[in-house]
C-alpha positions as CSV (number, residue, x, y, z in Angstrom):
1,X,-21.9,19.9,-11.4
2,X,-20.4,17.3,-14.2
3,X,-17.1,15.7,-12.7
4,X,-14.2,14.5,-15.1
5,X,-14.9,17.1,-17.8
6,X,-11.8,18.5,-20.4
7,X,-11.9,21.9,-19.2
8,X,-13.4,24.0,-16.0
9,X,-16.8,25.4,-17.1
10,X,-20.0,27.2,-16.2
11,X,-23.3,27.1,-18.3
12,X,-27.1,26.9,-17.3
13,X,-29.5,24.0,-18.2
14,X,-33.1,24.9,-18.3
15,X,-32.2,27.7,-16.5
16,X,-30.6,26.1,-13.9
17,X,-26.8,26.4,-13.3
18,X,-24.4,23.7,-14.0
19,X,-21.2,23.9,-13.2
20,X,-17.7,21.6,-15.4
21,X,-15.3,20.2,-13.2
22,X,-11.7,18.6,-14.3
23,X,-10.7,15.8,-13.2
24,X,-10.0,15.9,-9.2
25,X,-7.0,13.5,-8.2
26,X,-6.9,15.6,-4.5
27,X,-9.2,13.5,-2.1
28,X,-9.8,16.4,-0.1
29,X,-10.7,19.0,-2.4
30,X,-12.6,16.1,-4.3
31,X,-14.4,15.4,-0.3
32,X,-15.1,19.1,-0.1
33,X,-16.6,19.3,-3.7
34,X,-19.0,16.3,-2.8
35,X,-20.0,18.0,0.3
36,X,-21.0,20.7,-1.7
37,X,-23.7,19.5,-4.1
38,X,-26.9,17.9,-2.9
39,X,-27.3,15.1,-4.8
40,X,-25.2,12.7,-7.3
41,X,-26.9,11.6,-10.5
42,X,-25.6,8.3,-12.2
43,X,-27.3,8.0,-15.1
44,X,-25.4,5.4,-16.3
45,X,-26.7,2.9,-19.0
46,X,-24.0,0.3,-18.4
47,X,-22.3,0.2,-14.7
48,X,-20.9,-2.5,-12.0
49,X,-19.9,-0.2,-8.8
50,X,-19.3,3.1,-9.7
51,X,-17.0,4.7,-6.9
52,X,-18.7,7.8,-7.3
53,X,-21.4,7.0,-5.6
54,X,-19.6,5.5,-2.9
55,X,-17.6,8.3,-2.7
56,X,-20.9,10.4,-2.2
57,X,-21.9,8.3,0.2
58,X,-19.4,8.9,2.4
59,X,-19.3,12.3,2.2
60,X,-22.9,12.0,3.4
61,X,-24.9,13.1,-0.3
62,X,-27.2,11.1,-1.5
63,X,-27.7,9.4,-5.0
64,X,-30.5,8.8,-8.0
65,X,-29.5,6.2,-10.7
66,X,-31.0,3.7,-12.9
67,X,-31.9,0.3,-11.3
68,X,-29.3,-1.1,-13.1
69,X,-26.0,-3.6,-12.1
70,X,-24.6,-2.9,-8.9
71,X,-25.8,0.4,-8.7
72,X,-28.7,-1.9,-6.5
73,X,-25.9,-3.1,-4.1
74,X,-25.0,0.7,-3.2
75,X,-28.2,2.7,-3.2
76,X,-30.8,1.1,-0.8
77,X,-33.5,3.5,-0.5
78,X,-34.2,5.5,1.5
79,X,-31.2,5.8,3.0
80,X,-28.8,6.2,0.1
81,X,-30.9,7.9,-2.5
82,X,-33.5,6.6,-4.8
83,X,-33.5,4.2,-7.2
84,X,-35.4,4.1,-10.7
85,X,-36.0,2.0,-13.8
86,X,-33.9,1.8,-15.8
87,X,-33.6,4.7,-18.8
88,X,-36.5,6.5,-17.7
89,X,-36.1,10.3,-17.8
90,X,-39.2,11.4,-16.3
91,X,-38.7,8.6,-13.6
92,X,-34.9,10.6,-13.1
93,X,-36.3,13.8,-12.9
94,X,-39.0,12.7,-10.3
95,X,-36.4,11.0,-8.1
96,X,-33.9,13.7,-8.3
97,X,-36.8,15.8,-7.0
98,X,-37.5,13.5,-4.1
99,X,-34.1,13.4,-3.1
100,X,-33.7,17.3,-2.5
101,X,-36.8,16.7,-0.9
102,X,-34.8,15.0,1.7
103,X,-32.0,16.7,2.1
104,X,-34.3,19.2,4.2
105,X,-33.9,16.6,6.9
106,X,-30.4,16.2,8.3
107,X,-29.5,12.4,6.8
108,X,-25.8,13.2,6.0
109,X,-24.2,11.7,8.9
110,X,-26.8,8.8,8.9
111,X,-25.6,8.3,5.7
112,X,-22.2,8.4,5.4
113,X,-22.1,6.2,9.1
114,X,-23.8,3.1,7.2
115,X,-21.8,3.7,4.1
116,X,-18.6,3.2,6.1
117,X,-20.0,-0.2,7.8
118,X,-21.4,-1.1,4.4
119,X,-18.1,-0.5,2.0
120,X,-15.3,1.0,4.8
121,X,-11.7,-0.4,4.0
122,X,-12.2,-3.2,6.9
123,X,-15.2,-4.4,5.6
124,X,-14.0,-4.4,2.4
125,X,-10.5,-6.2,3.5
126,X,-12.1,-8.9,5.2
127,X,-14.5,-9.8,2.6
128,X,-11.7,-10.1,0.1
129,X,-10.1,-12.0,2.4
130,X,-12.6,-14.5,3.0
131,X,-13.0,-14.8,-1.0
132,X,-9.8,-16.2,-1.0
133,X,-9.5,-18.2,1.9
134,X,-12.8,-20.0,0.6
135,X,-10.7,-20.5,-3.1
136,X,-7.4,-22.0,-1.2
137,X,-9.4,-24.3,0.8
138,X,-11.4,-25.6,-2.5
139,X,-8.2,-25.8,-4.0
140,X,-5.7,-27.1,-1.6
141,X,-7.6,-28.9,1.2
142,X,-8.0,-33.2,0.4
143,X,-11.6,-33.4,-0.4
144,X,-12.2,-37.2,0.4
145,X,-12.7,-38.7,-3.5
146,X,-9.6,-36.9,-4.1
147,X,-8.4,-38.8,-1.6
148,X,-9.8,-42.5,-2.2
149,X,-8.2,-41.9,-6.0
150,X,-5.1,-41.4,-4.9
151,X,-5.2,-44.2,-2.4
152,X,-6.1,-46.4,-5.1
153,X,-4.1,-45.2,-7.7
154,X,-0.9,-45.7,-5.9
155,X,-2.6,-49.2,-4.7
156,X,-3.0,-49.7,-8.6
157,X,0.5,-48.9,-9.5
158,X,2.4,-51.1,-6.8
């Protein structure tokens, strides 16, 4: 299945059925339709966090990408999927083949439980939060040659 396509299709590819979907703004039919497939394949040359695979994730299906920018940060074999290098087709196809190898064994709720502790909206809250805490205090709090210049500026001026 291709996600995001112009118009709602159905064609084969090497004899294999693929299936076009629009666009899917409903988070439940969008939840069902990950639930359906077996896999997600991100074979994306360029990314930073694609959402689609953490949107997989947490409907418990597994992912193959490229080794490539944050794509490592999401997909930690063998629990999220598999991992290849980078722009290697037959390295895809062998990992995509893996993967349905696994989802024989029942890993979707396995899955989906450590990608809410991993990326989950309080997880994700506090580490934003901390981000900025840690940029106010190296803004705002007196670091102590901040400090002695001030101290000896006003010193200076009187």
């Amino acid at each position: 299945a291709t996600f995001g396509c112009d118009k709602i299709g159905e064609h084969e590819v090497a004899g294999i059925p693929a299936y076009e979907f629009v666009f899917v703004a409903n988070k439940r039919k969008l939840a069902m339709l990950y639930a359906a497939v077996d896999l997600l394949v991100v074979p994306s040359r360029m990314d930073v966090v694609p959402n689609t695979l953490l949107e997989a994730q947490l409907c418990g299906v597994p992912g193959v990408a490229f080794d490539i920018g944050g794509i490592r940060d999401i997909i930690a074999a063998p629990i999220h999927g598999v991992l290849v290098p980078p722009f290697s087709v037959k390295e895809l196809a062998s990992g995509i083949l893996e993967v349905l190898d696994w989802r024989a064994v029942d890993r979707p709720a396995t899955l989906r439980d450590d990608a809410v502790r991993r990326f989950g909206h309080k997880i994700v809250v506090s580490q934003h939060l901390e981000v900025y805490q840690s940029l106010l205090r190296g803004r705002f709090e007196p670091r102590a040659d901040r400090t002695h210049q001030r101290a000896n500026s006003m010193t200076d001026a009187a």
